[in-house]
C-alpha positions in Angstrom: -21.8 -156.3 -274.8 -20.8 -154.4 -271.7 -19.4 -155.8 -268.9 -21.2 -155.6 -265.5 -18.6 -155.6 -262.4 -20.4 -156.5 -259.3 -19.0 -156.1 -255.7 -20.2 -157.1 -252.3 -20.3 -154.2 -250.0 -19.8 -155.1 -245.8 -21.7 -152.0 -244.6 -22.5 -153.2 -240.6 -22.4 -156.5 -238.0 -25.4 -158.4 -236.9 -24.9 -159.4 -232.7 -23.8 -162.8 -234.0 -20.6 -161.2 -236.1 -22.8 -162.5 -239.4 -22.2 -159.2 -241.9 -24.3 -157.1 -243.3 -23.6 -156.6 -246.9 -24.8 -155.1 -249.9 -24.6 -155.7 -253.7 -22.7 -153.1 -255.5 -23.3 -153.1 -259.4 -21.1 -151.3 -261.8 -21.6 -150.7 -265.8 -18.4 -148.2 -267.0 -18.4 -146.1 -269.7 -15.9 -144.1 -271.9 -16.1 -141.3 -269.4 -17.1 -138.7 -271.5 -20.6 -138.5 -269.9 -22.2 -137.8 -266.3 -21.9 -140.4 -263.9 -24.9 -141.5 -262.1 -25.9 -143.4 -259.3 -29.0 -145.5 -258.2 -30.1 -147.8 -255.5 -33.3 -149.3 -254.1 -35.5 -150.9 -251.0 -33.6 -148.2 -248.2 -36.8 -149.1 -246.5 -37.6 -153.0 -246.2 -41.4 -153.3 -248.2 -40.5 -151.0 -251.2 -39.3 -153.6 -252.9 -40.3 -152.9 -256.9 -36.9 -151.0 -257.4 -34.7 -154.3 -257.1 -37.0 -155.8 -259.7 -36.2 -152.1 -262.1 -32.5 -152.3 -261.2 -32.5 -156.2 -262.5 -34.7 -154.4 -266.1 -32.2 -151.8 -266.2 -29.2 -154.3 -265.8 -30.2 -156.3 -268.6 -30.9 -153.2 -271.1 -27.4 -151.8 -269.8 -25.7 -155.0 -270.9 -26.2 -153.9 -274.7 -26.0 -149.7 -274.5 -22.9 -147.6 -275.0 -22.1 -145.8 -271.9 -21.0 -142.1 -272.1 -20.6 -141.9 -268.1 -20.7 -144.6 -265.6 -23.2 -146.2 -264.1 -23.5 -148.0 -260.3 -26.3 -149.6 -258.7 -27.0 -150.5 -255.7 -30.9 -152.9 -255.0 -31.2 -154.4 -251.6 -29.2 -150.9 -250.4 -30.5 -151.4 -246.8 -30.0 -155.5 -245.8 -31.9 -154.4 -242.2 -34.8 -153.1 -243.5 -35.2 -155.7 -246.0 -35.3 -158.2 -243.5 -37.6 -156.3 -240.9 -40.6 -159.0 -240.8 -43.5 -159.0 -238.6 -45.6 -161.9 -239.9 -46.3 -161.7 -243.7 -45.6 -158.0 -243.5 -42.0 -156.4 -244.3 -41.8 -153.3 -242.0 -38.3 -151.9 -242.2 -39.2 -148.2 -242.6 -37.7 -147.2 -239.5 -34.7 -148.6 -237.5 -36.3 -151.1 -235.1 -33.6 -149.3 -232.5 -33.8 -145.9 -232.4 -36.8 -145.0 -234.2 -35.3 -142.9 -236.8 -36.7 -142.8 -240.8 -33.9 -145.7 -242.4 -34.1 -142.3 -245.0 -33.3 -139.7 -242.8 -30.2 -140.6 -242.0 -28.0 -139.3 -244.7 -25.4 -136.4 -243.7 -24.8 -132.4 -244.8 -23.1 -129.6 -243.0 -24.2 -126.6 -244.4 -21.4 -124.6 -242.4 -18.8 -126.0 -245.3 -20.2 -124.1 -248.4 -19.1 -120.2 -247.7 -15.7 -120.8 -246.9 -15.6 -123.0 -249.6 -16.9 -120.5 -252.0 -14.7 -118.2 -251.0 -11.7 -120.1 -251.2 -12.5 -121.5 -255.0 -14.7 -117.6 -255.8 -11.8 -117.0 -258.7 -11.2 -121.1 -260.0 -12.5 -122.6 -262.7 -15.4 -124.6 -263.0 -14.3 -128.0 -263.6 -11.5 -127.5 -260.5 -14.6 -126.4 -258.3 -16.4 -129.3 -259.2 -13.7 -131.4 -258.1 -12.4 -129.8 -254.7 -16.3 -130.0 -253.9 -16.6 -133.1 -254.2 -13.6 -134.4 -252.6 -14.4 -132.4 -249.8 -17.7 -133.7 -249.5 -16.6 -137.8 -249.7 -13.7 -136.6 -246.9 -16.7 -135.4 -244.4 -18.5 -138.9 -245.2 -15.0 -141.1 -244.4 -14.8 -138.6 -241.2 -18.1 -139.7 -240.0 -17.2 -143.2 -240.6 -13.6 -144.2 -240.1 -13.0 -140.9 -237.2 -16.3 -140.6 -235.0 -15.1 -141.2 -231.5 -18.4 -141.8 -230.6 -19.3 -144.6 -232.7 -22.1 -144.4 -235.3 -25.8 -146.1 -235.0 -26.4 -149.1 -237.7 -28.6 -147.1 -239.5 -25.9 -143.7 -240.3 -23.1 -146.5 -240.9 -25.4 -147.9 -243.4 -26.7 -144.5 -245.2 -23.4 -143.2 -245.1 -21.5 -145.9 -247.1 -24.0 -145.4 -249.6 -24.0 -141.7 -249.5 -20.2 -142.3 -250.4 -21.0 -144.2 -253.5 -23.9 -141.3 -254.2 -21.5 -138.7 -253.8 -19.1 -139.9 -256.7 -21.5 -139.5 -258.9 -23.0 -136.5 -261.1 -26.7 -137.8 -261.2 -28.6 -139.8 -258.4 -31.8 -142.1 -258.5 -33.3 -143.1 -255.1 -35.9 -145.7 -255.9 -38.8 -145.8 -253.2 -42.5 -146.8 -253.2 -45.8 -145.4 -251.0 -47.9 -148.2 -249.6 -50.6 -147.8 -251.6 -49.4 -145.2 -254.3 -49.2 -143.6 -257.8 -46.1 -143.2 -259.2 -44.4 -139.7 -258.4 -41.2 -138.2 -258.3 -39.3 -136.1 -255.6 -37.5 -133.5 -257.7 -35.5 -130.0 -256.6 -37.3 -126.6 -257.9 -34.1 -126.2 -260.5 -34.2 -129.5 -262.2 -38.2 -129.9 -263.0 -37.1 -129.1 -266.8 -35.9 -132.9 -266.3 -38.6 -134.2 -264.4 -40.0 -134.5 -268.2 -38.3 -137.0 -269.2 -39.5 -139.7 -266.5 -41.9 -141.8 -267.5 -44.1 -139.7 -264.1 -47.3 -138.1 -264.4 -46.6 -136.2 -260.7 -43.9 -134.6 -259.6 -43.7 -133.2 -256.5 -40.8 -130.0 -256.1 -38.5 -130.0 -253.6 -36.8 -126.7 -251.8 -33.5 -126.1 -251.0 -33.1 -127.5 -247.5 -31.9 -130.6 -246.1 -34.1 -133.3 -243.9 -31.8 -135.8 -244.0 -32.9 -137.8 -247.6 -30.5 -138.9 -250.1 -31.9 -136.8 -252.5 -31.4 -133.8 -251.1 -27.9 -134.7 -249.1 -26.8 -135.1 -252.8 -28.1 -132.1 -254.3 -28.8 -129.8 -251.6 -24.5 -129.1 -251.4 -24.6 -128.5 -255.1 -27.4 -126.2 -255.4 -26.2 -124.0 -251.7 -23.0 -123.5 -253.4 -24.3 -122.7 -256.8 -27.0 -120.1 -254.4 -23.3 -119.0 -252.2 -21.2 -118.2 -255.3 -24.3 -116.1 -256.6 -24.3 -114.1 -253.8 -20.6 -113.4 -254.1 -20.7 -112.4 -257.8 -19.8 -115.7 -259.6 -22.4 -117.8 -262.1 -21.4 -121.5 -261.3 -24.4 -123.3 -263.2 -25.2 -126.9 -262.7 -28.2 -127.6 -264.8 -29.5 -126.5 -268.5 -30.0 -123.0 -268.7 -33.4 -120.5 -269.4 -31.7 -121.1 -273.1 -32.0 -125.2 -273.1 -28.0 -125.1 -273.0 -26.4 -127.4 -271.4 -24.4 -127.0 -268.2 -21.3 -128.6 -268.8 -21.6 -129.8 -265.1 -24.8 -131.7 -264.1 -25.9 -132.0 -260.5 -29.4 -133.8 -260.5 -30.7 -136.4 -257.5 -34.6 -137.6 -257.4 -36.2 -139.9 -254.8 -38.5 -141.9 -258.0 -41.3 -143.5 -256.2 -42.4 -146.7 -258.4 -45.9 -147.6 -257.1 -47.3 -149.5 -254.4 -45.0 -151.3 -251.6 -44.7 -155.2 -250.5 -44.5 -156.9 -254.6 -43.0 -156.5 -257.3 -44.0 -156.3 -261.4 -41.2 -157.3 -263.9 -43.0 -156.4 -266.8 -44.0 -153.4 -265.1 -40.2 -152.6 -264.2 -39.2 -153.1 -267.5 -41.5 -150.2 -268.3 -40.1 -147.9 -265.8 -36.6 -148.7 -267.0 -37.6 -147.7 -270.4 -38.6 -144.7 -267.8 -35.0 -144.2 -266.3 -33.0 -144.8 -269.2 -34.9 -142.0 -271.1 -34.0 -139.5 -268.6 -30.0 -141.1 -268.9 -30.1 -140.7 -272.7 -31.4 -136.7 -271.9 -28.8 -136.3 -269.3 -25.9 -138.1 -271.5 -25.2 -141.0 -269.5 -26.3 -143.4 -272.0 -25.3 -143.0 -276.2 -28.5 -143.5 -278.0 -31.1 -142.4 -279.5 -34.2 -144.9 -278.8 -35.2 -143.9 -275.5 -37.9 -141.3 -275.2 -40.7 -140.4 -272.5 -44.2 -141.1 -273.2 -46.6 -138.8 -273.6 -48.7 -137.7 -271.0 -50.6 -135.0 -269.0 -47.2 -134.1 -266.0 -48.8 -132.6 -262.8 -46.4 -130.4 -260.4 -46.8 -129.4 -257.2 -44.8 -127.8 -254.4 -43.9 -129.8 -251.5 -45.5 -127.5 -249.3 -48.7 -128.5 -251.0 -48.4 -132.0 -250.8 -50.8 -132.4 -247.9 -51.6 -135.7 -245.3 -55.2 -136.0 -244.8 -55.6 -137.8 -241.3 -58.8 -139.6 -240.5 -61.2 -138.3 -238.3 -62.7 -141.2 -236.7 -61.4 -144.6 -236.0 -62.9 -147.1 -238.3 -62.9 -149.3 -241.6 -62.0 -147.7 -244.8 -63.0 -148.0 -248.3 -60.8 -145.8 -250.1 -63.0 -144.7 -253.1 -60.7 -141.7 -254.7 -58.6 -143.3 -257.9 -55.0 -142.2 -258.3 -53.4 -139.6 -260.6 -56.5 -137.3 -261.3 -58.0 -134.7 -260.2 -60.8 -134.6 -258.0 -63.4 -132.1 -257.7 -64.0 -130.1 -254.5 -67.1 -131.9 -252.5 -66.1 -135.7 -254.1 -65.1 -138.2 -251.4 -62.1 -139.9 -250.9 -63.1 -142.4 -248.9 -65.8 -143.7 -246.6 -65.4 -145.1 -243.0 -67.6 -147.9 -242.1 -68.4 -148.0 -238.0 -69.8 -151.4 -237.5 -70.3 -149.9 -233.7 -73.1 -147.3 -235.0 -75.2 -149.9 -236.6 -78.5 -149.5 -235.9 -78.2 -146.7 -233.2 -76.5 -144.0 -235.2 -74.3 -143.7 -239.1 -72.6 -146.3 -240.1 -71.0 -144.7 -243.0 -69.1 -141.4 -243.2 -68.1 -140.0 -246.1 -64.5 -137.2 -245.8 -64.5 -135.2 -248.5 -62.5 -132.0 -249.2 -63.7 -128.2 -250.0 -61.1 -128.0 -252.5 -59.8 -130.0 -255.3 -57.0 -132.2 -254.9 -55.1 -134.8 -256.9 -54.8 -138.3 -254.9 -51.4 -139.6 -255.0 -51.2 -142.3 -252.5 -53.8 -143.8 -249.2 -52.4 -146.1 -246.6 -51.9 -149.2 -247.0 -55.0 -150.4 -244.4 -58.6 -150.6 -244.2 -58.2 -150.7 -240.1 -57.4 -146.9 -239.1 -57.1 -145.4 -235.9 -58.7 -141.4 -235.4 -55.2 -139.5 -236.6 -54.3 -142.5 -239.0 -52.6 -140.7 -242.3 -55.6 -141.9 -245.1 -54.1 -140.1 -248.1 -51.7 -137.6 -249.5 -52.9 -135.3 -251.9 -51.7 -132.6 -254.4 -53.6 -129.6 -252.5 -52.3 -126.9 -255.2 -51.3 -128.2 -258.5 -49.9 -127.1 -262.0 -49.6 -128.5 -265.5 -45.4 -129.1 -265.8 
């Protein structure tokens, strides 16, 4: 039986002194694997993750490692605390506004001298110059900014530090009223297979400020860099289904619906997880696998918000997951305020077809309230 090491992380100070801290999980391995690295509820109500990092502890305590393994639930003690009667909020610092996900940190002005520095090293002495340089600009930004850090970067950026040690990250999220999906970069949607995800949703290489892409955004711009210079420096499996002997991979995995949690459903999606691990080498076995099932893609420019028109009541009538042909309604808005001297109900329907993936989490909307989001172009992956 493995042994699980767990560790209390102090990551801020409420006004009282009381600290903020997080739980830091750690299953080790022989080492002879990728690393990887995942955490949960960064915002307050999307809480199913914990309840999948509990599932995945409990498998872990009986698998061989390869690499090791750290996990991080309750990853942002603010946001899981953010109450406003029987509703968590916690998606955005109460302070200054900001996305408790956007706060994450990546200066693209470090990869071209870096690639020309390391242009003629090898491969494994890249890997770890990079990443040493990349956990020195985190412990910069938290033990030398002179001008102080808002609760919200001093929380990210601890846990970017963890992220950052690793070879492979997992960002466990939910929608308010959602599918299941998966945030994945354009290079590593080979591996999006091997989620238990019917929709994947393919990310560019830029940074927005997301875990996800501060972790593999610096990989990928330096593989892009030492391209342009001449040098092949590959971090994922090739055209071939080779194996890159180094493997840079981060996904935001969202696991359903916010505000409750499903054990026996989380037990599933660890079943999920640790299929991709046995892929990726983390794990030794043989037993994990992904189901089968029909995988939709879609770029990330085509993942469209539908706002609502009108103020009003919804019903929200589209189901998750499949496709919906052009001129079928979503949803229909009930306006109590027309009864009798005008429509009641309006139907919003779309002139093209689209694949639901989430509504919001209301039947009360304001005119401009996001309704849904919606595969507007879509693929078979």
């Amino acid at each position: 039986m493995n042994i699980i090491s767990k560790e209390v992380m102090h990551v801020g100070e409420m006004a009282s002194g009381a600290a903020l801290t997080v739980p830091v999980y750690r299953v080790q391995g022989s080492e002879s694997g990728p690393s990887a690295y995942i955490q949960a509820n960064m915002h307050g109500a999307e809480v199913q993750g914990n309840a999948v990092i509990f599932q995945l502890l409990e498998q872990l305590k009986h698998i061989e490692l390869n690499g090791s393994i750290t996990l991080v639930p309750y990853a942002n003690p603010v946001g899981c605390n953010h109450k406003n009667g029987e509703y968590t909020l916690g998606r955005f610092d109460p302070i200054t506004g900001v996305n408790w996900n956007r706060m994450y940190h990546f200066d693209e002005s470090i990869i071209a001298p870096f690639a020309q520095e390391y242009l003629a090293a090898s491969s494994e002495d890249i890997e770890v110059a990079f990443k040493a340089l990349m956990l020195e600009q985190i412990e910069q930004k938290l033990n030398h900014n002179i001008y102080g850090l808002t609760t919200g970067q001093r929380i990210a950026y601890q846990l970017q530090r963890l992220a950052h040690q690793a070879d492979i990250v997992l960002d466990l999220h939910t929608g308010p009223i959602s599918s299941k999906h998966l945030y994945c970069p354009e290079y590593a949607k080979d591996s999006a297979r091997f989620f238990d995800i019917p929709h994947t949703i393919l990310i560019p290489n830029s940074f927005d400020g997301a875990l996800d892409e501060a972790t593999f955004c610096p990989w990928w711009q330096l593989q892009a860099a030492f391209a342009m210079l001449g040098r092949d420096f590959p971090i994922r499996a090739g055209d071939d289904g080779a194996k890159s002997s180094i493997v840079k991979e981060s996904f935001t995995v969202e696991l359903g619906s916010q505000e409750q949690i499903d054990l026996d459903v989380a037990h599933q999606d660890a079943l999920g997880i640790l299929s991709y691990l046995q892929y990726q080498n983390v794990i030794q076995s043989d037993i994990f696998y992904p189901k089968t099932m029909t995988r939709y893609a879609c770029m990330l420019t085509d993942y469209k918000a539908l706002y609502s028109p009108m103020g009003g009541m919804v019903d929200y009538l589209a189901e998750f997951g499949e496709p919906l042909v052009a001129g079928e309604p979503l949803a229909r808005i009930l306006r109590m305020d027309n009864y009798g001297d005008g429509d009641p109900l309006h139907y919003i329907s779309l002139d093209h077809p689209v694949i639901p993936i989430l509504h919001f989490a209301s039947a009360s909307v304001n005119q401009g309230t996001e309704l849904y989001k919606v595969f507007s172009k879509y693929s078979v992956l």
